[in-house]
ROMARDREN-407597 format. One record per residue: x, y, z of N, C-alpha, C, O in turn. Coordinates in nm, 3 decimals, m for minus. Example, Ala and Ser with C-alpha at 12.3 -4.5 7.8 and 13.67 -1.06 7.14 Angstrom:
2
- 1.319 | m0.569 | 0.780 | 1.230 | m0.450 | 0.780 | 1.320 | m0.330 | 0.780 | 1.424 | m0.332 | 0.846 $
- 1.285 | m0.225 | 0.708 | 1.367 | m0.106 | 0.714 | 1.290 | 0.003 | 0.787 | 1.341 | 0.114 | 0.804 $
END
This chain:
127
- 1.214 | 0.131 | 1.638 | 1.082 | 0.146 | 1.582 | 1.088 | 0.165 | 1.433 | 1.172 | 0.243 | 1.388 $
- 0.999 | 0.095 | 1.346 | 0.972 | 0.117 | 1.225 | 0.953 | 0.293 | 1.180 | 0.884 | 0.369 | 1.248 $
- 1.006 | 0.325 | 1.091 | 0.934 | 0.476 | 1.024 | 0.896 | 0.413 | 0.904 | 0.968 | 0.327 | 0.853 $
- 0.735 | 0.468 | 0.831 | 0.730 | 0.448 | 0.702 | 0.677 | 0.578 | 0.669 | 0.608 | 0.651 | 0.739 $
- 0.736 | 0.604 | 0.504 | 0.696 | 0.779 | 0.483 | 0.648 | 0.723 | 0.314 | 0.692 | 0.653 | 0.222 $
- 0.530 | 0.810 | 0.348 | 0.426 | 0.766 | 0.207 | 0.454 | 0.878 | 0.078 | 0.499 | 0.990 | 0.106 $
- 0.436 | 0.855 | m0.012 | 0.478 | 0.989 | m0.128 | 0.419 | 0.924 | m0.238 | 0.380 | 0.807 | m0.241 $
- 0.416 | 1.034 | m0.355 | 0.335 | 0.964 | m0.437 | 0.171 | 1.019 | m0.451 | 0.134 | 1.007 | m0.568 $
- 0.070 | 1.074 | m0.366 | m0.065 | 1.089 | m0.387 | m0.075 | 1.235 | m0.427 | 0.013 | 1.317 | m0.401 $
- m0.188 | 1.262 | m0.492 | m0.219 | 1.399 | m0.569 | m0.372 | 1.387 | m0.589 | m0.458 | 1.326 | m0.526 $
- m0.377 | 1.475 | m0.711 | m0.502 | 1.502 | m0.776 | m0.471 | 1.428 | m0.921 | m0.371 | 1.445 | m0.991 $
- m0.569 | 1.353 | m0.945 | m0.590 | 1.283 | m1.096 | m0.741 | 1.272 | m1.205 | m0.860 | 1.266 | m1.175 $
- m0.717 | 1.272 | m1.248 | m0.857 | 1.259 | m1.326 | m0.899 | 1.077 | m1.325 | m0.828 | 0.978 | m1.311 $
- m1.033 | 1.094 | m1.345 | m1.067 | 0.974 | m1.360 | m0.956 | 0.905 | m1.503 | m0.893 | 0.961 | m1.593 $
- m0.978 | 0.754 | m1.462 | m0.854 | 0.731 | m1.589 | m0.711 | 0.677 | m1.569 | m0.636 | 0.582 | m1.589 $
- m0.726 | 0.820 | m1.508 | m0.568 | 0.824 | m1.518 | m0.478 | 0.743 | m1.381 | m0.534 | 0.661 | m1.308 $
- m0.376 | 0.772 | m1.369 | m0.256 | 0.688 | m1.318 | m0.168 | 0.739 | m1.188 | m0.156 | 0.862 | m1.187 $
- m0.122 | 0.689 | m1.107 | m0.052 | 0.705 | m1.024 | 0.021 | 0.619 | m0.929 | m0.030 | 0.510 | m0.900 $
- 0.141 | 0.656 | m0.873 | 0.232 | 0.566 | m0.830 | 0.277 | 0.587 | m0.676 | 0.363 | 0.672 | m0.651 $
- 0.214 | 0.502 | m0.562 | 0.256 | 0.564 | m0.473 | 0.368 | 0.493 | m0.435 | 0.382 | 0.378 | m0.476 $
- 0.471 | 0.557 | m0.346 | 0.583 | 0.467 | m0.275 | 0.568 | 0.505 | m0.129 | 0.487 | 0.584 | m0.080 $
- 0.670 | 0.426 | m0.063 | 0.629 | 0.388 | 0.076 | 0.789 | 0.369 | 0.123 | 0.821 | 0.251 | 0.135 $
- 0.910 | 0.481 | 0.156 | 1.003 | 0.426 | 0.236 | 1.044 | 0.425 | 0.356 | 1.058 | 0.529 | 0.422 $
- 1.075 | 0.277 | 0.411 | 1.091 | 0.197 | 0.533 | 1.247 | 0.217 | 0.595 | 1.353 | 0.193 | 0.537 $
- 1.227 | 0.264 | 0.719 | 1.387 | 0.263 | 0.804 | 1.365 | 0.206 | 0.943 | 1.253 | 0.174 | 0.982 $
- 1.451 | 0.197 | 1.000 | 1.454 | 0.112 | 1.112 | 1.358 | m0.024 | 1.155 | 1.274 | m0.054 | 1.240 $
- 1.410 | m0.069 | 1.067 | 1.344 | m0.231 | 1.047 | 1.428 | m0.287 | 0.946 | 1.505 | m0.226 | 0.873 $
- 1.401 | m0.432 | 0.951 | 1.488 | m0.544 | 0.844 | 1.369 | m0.513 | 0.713 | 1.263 | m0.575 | 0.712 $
- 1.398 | m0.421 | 0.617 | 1.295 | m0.421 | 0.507 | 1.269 | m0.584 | 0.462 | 1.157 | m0.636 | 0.463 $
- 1.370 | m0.641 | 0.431 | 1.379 | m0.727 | 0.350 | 1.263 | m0.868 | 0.429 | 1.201 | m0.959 | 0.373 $
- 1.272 | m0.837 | 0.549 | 1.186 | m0.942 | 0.666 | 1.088 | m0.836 | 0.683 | 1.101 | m0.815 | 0.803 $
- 1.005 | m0.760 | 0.647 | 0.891 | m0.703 | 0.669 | 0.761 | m0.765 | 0.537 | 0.784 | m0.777 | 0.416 $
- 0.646 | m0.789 | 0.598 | 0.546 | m0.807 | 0.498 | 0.480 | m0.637 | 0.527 | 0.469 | m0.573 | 0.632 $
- 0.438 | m0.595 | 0.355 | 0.415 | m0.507 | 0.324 | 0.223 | m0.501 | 0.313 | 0.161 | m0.608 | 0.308 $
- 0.156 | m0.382 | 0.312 | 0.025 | m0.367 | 0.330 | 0.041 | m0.251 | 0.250 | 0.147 | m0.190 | 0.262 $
- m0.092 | m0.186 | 0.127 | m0.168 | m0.092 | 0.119 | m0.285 | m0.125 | 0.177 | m0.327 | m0.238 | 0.201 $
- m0.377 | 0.073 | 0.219 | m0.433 | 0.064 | 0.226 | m0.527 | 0.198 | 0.268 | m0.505 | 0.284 | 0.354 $
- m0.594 | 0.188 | 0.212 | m0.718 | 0.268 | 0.234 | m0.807 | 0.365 | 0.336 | m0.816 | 0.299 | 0.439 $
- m0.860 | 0.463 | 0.351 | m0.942 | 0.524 | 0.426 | m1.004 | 0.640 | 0.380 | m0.963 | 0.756 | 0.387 $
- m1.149 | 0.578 | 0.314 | m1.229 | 0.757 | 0.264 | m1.276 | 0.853 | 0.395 | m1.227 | 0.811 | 0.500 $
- m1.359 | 0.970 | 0.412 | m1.409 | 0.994 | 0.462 | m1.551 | 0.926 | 0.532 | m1.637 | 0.896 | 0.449 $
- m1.579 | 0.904 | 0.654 | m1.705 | 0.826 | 0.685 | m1.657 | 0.669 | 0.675 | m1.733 | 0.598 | 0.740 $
- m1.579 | 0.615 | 0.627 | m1.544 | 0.465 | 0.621 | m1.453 | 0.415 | 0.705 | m1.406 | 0.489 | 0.792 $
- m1.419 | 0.299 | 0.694 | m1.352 | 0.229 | 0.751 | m1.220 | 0.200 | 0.701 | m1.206 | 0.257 | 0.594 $
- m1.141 | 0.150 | 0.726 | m0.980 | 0.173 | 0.626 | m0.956 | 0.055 | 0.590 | m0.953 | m0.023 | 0.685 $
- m0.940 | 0.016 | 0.507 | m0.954 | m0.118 | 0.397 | m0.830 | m0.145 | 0.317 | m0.770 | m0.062 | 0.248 $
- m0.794 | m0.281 | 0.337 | m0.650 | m0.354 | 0.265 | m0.703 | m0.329 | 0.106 | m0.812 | m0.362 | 0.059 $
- m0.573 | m0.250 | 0.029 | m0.614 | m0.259 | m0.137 | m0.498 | m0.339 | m0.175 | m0.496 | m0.359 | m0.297 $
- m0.371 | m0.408 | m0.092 | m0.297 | m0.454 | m0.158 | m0.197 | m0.524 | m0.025 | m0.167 | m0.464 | 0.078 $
- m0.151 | m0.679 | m0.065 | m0.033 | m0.679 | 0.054 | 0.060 | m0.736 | m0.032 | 0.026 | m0.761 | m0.148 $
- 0.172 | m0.762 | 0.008 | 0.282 | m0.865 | m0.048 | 0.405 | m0.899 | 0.027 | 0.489 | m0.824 | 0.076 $
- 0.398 | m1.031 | 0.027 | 0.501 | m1.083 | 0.134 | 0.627 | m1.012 | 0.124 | 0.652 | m0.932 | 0.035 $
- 0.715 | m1.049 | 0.229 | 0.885 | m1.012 | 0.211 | 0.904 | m1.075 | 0.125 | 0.978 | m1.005 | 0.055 $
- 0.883 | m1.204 | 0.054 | 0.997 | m1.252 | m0.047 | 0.940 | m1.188 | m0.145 | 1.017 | m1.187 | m0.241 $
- 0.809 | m1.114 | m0.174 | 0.753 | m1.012 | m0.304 | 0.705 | m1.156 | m0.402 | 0.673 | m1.125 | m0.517 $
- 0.701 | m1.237 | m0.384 | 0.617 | m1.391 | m0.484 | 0.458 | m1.353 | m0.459 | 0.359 | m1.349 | m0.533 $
- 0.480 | m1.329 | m0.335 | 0.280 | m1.355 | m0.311 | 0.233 | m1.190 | m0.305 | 0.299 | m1.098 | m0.256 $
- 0.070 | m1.178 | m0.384 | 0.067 | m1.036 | m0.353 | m0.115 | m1.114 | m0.306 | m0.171 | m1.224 | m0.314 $
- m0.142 | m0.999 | m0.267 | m0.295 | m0.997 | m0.276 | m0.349 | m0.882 | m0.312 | m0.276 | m0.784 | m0.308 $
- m0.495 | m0.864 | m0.356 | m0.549 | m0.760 | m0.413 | m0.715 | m0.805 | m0.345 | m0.757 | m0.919 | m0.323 $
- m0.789 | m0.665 | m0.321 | m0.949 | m0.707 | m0.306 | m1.028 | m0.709 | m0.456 | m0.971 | m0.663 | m0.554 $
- m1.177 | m0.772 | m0.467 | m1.192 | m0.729 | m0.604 | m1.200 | m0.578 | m0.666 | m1.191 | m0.536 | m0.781 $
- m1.223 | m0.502 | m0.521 | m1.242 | m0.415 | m0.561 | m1.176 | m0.322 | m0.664 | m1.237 | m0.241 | m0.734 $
- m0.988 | m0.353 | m0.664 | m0.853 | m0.314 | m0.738 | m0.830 | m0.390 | m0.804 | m0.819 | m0.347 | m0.919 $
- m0.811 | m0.521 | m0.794 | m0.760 | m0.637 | m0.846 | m0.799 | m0.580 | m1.008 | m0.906 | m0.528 | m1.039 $
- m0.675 | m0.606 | m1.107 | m0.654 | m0.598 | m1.205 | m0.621 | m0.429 | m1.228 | m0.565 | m0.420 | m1.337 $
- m0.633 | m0.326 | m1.181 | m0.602 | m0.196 | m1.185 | m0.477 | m0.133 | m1.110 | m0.405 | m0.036 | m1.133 $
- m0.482 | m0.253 | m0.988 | m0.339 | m0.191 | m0.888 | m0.273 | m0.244 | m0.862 | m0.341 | m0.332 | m0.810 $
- m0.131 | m0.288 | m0.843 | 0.002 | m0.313 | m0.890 | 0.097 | m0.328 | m0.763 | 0.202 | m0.266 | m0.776 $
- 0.083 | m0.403 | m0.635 | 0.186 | m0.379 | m0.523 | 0.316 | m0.406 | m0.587 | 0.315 | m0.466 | m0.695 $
- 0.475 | m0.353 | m0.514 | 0.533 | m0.435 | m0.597 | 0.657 | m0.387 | m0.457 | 0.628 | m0.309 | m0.367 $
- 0.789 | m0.457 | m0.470 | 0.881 | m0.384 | m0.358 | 1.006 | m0.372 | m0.383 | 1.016 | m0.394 | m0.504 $
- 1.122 | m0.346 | m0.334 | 1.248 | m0.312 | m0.433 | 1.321 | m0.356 | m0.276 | 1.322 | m0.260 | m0.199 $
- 1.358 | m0.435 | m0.241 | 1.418 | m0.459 | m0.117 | 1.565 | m0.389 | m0.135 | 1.589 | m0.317 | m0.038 $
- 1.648 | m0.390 | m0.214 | 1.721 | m0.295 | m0.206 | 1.733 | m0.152 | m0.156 | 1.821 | m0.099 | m0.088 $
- 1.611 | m0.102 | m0.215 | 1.585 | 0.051 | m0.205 | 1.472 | 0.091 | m0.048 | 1.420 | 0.196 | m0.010 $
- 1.473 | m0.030 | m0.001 | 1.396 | m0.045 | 0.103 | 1.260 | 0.010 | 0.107 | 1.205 | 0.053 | 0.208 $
- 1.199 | 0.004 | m0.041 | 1.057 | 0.087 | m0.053 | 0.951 | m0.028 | m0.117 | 0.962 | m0.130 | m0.186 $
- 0.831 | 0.056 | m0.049 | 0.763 | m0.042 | m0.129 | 0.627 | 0.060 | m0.231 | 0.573 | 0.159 | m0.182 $
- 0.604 | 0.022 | m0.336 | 0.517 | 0.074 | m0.412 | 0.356 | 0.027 | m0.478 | 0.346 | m0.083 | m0.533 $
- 0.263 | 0.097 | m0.471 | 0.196 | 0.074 | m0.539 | 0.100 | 0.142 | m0.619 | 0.017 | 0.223 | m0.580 $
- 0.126 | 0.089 | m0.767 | 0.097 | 0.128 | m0.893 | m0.068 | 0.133 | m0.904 | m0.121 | 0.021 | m0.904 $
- m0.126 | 0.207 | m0.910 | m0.300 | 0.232 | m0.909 | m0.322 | 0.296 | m1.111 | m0.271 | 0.397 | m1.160 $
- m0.384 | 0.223 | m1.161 | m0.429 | 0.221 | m1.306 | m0.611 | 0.252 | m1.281 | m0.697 | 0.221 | m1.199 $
- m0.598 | 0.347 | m1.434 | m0.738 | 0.324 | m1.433 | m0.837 | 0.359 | m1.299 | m0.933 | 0.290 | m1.264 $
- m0.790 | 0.483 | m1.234 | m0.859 | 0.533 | m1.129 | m1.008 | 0.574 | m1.145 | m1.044 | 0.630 | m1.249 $
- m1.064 | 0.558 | m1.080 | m1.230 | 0.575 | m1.008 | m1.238 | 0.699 | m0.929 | m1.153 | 0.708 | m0.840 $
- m1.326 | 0.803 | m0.939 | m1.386 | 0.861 | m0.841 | m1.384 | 0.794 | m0.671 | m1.366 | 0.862 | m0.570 $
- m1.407 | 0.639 | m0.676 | m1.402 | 0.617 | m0.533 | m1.286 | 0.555 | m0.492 | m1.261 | 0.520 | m0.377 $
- m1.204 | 0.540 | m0.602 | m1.048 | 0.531 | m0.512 | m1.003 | 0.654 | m0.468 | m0.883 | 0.665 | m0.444 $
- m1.076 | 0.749 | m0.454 | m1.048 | 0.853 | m0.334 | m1.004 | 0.808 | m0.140 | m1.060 | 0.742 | m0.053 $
- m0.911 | 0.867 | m0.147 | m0.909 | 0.841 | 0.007 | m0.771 | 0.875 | 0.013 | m0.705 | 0.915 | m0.083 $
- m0.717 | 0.848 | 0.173 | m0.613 | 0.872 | 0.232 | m0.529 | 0.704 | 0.227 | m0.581 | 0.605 | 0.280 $
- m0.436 | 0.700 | 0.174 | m0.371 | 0.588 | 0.148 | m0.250 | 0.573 | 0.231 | m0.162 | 0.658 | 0.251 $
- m0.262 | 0.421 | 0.289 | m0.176 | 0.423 | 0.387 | m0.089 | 0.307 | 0.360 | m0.137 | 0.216 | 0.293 $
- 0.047 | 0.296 | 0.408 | 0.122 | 0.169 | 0.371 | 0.140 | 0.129 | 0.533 | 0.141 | 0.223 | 0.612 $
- 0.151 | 0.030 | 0.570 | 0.174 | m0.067 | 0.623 | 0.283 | m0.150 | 0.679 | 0.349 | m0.184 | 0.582 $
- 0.336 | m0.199 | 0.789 | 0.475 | m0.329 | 0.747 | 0.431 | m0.387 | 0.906 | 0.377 | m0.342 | 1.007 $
- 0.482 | m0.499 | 0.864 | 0.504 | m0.601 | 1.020 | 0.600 | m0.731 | 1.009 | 0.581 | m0.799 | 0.909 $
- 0.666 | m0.759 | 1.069 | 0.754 | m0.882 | 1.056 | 0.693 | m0.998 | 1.061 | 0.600 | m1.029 | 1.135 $
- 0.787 | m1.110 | 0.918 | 0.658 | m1.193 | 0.933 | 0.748 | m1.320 | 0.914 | 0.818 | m1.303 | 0.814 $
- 0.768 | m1.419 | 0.962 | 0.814 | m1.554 | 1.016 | 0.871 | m1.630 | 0.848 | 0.971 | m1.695 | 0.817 $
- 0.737 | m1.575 | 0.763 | 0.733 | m1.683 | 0.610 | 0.750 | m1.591 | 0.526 | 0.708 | m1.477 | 0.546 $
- 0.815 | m1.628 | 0.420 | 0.849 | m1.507 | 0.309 | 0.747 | m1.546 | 0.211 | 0.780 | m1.532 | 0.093 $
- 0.630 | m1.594 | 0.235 | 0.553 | m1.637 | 0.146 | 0.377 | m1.561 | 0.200 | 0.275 | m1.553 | 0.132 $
- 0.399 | m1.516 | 0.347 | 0.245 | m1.482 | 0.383 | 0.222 | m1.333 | 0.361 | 0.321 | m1.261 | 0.374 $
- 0.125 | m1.288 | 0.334 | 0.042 | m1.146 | 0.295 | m0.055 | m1.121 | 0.441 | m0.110 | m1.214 | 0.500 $
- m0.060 | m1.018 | 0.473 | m0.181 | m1.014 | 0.547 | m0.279 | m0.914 | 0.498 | m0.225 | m0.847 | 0.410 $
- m0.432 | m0.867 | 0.526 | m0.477 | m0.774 | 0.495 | m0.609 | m0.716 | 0.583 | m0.717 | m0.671 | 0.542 $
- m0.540 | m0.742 | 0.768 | m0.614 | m0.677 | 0.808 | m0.527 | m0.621 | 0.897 | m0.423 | m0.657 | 0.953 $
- m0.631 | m0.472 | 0.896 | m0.567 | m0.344 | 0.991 | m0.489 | m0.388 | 1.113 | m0.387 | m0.329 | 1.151 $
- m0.540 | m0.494 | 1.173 | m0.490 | m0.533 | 1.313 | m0.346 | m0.639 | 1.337 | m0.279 | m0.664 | 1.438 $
- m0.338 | m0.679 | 1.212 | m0.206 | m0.728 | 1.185 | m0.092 | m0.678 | 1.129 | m0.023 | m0.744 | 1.052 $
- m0.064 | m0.555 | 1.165 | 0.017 | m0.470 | 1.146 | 0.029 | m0.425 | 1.281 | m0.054 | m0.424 | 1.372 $
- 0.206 | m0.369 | 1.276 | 0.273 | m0.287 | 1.368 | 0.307 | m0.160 | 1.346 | 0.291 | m0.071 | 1.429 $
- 0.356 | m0.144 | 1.232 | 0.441 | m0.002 | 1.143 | 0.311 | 0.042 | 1.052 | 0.231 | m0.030 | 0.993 $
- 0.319 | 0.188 | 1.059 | 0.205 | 0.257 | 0.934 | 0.290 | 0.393 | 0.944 | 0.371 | 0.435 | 1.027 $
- 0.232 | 0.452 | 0.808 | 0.268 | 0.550 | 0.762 | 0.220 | 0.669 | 0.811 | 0.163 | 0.651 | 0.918 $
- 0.219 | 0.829 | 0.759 | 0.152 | 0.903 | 0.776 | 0.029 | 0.894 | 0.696 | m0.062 | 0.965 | 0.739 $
- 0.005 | 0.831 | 0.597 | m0.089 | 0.897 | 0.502 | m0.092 | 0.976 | 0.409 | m0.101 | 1.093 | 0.447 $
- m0.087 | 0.957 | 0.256 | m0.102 | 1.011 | 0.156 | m0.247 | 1.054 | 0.102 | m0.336 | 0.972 | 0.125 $
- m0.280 | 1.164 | 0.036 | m0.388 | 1.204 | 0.006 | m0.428 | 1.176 | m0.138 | m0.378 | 1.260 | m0.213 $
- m0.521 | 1.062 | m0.220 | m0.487 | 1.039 | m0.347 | m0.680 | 1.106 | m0.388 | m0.766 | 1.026 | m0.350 $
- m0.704 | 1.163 | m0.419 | m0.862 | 1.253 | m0.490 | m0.857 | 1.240 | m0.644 | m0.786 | 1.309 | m0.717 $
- m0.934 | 1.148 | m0.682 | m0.945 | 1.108 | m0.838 | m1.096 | 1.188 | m0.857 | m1.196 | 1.187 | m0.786 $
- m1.061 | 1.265 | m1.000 | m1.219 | 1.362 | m0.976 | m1.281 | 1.302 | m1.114 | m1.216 | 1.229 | m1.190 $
- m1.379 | 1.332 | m1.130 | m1.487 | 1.273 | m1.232 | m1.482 | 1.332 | m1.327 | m1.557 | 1.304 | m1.421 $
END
């Protein structure tokens, strides 16, 4: 079975910056496609970021796109992502993701195409 352990979330001010990581054991890191992702209170839990195993392809929603940063270190078997320029509503519980994926070129970014998830990191950007 996959373990993924999330680290990285805090308290930030609007603005400001943070880096979460995500490390993966018992699985082929290097053959896993990677997922962030999201869950406020009252909502639904939402893809903010994926990127294939070969790390070429990423995706972003508009909602991040240009502020957040997937990225992966197959060596170190982790995967990270860089959040710029935080919002009050990038509040939430942030979750990483993995599932094995055939093409080192595909992303996915829905909840149901995943196997492996994390515990959950707590990231509260205040105003």
């Amino acid at each position: 079975q996959g373990q993924l352990v999330e680290s990285g979330g805090g308290l930030v001010q609007a603005g400001g910056s943070l880096r979460l990581s995500c490390a993966v054991s018992g699985r082929t890191f290097s053959r896993l496609a990677m997922g962030w992702f999201r869950q406020a209170p009252g909502k639904e839990r939402e893809s903010v970021a994926a990127i294939s195993w070969s790390g070429r392809n990423t995706y972003y929603p508009n909602s991040v796109k240009g502020r957040f940063t997937i990225s992966r270190d197959n060596a170190k078997n982790t995967v990270y992502l860089q959040m710029n320029r935080l919002k009050p509503e990038d509040t939430a519980v942030y979750y990483c993701a993995a599932r094995e994926s055939n093409t080192g070129s595909s992303w996915y970014n829905g909840i149901y195409q995943y196997d492996y998830w994390g515990q959950g990191t707590q990231v509260t950007v205040s105003s």
